[in-house]
Residue frames relative to the residue before (quaternion, step in Angstrom):
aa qw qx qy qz dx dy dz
X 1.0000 0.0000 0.0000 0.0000 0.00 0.00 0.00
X 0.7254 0.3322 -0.3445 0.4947 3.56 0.71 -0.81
X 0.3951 0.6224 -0.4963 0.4584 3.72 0.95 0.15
X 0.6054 0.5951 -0.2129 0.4838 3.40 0.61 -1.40
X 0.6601 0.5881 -0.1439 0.4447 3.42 0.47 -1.20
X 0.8508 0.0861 -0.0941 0.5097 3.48 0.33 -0.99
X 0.3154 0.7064 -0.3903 0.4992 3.26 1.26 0.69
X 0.6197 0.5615 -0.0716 0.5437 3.22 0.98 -1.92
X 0.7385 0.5300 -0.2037 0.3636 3.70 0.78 -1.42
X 0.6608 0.4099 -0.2368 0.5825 3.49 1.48 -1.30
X 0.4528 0.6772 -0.4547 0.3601 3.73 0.74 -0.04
X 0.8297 0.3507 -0.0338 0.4330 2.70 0.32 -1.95
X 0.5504 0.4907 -0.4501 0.5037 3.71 1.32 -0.30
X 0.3914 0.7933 -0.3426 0.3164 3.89 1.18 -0.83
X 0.7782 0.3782 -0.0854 0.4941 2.57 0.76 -2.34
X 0.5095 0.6390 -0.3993 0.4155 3.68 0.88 -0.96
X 0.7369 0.4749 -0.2287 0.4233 3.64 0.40 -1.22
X 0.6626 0.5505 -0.2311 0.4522 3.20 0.64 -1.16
X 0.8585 0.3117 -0.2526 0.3193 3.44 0.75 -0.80
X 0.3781 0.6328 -0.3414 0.5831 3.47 2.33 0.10
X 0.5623 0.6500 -0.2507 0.4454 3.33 1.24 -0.55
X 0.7618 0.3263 -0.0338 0.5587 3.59 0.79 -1.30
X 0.4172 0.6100 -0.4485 0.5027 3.83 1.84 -0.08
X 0.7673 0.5946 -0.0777 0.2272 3.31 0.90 -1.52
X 0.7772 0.3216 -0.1715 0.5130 3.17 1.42 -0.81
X 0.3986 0.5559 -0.5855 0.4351 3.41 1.08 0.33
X 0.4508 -0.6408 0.5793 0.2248 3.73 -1.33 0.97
X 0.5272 -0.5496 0.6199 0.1891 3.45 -1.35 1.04
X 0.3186 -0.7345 0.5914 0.0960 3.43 -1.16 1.03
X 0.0923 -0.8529 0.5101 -0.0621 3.69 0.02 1.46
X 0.6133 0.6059 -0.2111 0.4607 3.77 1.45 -0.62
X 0.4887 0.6640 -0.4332 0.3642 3.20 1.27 -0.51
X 0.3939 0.7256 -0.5608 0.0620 3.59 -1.29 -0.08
X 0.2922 -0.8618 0.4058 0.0855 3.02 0.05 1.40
X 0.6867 -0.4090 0.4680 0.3772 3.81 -1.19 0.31
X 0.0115 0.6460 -0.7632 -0.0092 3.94 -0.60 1.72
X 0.2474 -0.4362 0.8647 0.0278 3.06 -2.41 0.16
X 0.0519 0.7316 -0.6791 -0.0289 3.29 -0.94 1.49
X 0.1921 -0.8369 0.4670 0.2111 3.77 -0.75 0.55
X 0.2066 -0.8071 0.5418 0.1110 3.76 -0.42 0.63
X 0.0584 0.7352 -0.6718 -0.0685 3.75 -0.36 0.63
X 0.0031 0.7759 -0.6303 -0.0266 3.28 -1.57 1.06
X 0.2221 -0.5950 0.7705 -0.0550 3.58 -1.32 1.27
X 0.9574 -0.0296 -0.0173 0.2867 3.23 -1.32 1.48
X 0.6514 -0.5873 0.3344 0.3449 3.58 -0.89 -0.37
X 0.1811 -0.8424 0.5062 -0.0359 3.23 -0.32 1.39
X 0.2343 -0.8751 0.3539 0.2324 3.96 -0.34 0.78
X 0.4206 0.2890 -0.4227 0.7489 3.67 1.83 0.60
X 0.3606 0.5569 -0.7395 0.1141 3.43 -0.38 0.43
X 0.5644 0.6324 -0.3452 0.4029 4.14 1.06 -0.65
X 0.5182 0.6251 -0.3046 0.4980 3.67 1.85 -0.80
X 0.6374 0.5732 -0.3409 0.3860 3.01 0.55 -1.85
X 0.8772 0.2798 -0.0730 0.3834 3.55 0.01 -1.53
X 0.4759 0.5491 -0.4656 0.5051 3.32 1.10 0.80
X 0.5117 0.7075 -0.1311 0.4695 3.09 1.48 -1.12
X 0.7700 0.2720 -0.1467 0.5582 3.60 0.61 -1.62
X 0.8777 0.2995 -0.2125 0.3080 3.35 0.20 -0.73
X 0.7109 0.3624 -0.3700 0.4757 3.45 1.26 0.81
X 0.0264 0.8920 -0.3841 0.2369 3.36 1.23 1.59
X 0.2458 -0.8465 0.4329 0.1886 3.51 -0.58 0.37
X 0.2402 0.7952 -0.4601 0.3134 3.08 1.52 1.03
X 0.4058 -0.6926 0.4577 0.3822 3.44 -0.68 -0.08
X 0.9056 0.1779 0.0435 0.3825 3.36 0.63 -0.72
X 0.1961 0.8044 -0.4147 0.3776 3.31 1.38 1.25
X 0.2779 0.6697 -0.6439 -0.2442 3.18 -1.42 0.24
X 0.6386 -0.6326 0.3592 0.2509 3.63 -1.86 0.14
X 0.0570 -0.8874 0.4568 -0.0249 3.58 0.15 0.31
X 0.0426 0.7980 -0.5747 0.1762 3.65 0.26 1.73
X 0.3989 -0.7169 0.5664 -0.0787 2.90 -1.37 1.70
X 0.0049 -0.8173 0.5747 0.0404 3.87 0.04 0.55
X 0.4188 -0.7514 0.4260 0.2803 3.76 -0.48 1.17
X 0.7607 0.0649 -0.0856 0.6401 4.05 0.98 -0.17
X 0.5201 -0.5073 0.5806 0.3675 3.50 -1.79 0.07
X 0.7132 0.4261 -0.2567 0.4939 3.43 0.66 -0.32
X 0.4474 0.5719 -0.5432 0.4215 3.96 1.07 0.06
X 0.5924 -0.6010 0.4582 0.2791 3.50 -1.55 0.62
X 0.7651 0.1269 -0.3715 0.5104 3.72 0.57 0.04
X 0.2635 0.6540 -0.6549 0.2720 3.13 -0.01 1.36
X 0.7753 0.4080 -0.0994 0.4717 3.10 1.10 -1.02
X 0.4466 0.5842 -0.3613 0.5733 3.45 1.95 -0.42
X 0.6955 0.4808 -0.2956 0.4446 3.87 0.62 -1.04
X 0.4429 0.7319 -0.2871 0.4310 3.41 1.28 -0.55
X 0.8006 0.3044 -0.0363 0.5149 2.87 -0.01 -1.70
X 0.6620 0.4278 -0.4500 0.4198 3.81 0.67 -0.22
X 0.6228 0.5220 -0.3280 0.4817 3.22 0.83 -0.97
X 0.5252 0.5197 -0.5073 0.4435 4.12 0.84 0.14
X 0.8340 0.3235 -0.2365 0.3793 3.36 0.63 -1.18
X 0.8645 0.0971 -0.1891 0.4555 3.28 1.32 -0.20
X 0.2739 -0.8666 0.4171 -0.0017 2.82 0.17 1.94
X 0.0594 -0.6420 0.7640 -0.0253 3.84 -1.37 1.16
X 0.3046 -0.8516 0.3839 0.1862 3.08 -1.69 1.09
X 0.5709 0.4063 -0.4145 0.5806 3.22 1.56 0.66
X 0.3639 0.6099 -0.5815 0.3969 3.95 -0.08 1.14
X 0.0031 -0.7135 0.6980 -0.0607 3.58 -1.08 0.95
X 0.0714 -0.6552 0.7444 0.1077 3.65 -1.37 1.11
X 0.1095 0.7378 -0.6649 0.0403 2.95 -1.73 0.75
X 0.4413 -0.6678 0.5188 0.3004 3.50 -1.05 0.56
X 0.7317 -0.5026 0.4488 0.1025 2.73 -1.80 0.51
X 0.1894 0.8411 -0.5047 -0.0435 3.67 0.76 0.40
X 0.3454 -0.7419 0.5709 0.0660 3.44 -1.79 1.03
């Protein structure tokens, strides 16, 4: 029986090894990077709001785009986003308003 036993033991360690083994040599997938969409909603005046969009729109992702949402035509960084986005222009960024 205790023959049995440690018979039974080196199997299953066998199998143990064998399959930490085959965990190991598959290659890790480091190139991936799928396709983000960030969204930005703004309401009113915001005093890092110049951070924010330095921040988003000079990303070293590869494949990103920005998507800012202004809550009215008449809110104050509608027209602040505006005017940055003249001087620093990105070609995957969309403004749009909020519509009710």
């Amino acid at each position: 029986m205790l023959v049995y036993f440690g018979v039974m033991y080196l199997h299953w360690g066998k199998g143990c090894i064998r399959l930490y083994q085959e965990q190991g040599s598959q290659p890790e997938r480091h190139d991936y990077q799928p396709r983000a969409v960030v969204l930005l909603s703004l309401r009113g005046h915001d005093p890092f709001l110049v951070n924010c969009l330095e921040g988003l729109l000079n990303q070293e992702y590869p494949e990103y785009a920005v998507k800012i949402i202004v809550d009215h035509v008449d809110d104050p960084a509608f027209p602040f986003v505006n005017q940055y986005l003249e001087t620093h222009r990105h070609p995957h960024c969309q403004v749009s308003v909020l519509e009710s």
